[in-house]
Structures are given as structure tokens and as C-alpha cells.
C-alpha positions, -999 to +999 in steps of 0.1 A: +670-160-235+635-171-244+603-157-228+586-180-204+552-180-207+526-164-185+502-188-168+464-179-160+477-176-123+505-151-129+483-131-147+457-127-116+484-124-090+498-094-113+464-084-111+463-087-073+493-068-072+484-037-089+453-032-072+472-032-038+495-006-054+526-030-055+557-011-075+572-027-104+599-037-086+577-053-063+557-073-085+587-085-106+604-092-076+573-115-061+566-131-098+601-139-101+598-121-137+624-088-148+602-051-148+604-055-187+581-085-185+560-071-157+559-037-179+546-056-210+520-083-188+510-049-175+498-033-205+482-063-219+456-065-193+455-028-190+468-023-157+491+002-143+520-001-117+544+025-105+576+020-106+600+031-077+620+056-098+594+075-113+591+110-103+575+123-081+560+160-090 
């Protein structure tokens, strides 16, 4: 399956998103995206999300 695109506005709603401390889960679910694409968007613009099944120390 080919990757779609990410548009200008995808990229500030992921934005949005991390700042308000949004999972991965959450953000994929909400950009309509899997958490592989969210994961990779993610690191290009240097954010950081948590996912829901990360540990917790």
C-alpha cells in the first residue's frame, strides 16, 4: 500500500496533538493515519508522543 502524503494541515494538527499530550493511538486514531505513520511524521518535526503501551517506571 502506498504512503499518502502528509498535507501542511496534518502536520500542524499532529503538532496540536502532541502539545496537548495526545497518545499515539490517539493522534493516529484522529488523523485517520496507522502509529507507524504517526511515529515517522513525529520524528520529522521533532516531536514526541507517548504511546499507550509504554511503560510506565
Amino acid at each position: 500500500m502506498a504512503r499518502k502524503p502528509w498535507s501542511f494541515k496534518e502536520d500542524r494538527r499532529l503538532m496540536e496533538l502532541a502539545k496537548s499530550s495526545a497518545t499515539l493511538e490517539e493522534a493516529a486514531r484522529q488523523l485517520g493515519r496507522t502509529p507507524d505513520a504517526i511515529k515517522r511524521t513525529a520524528l520529522r518535526l521533532g516531536l514526541s508522543l507517548k504511546s499507550k503501551t509504554a511503560k510506565k517506571d
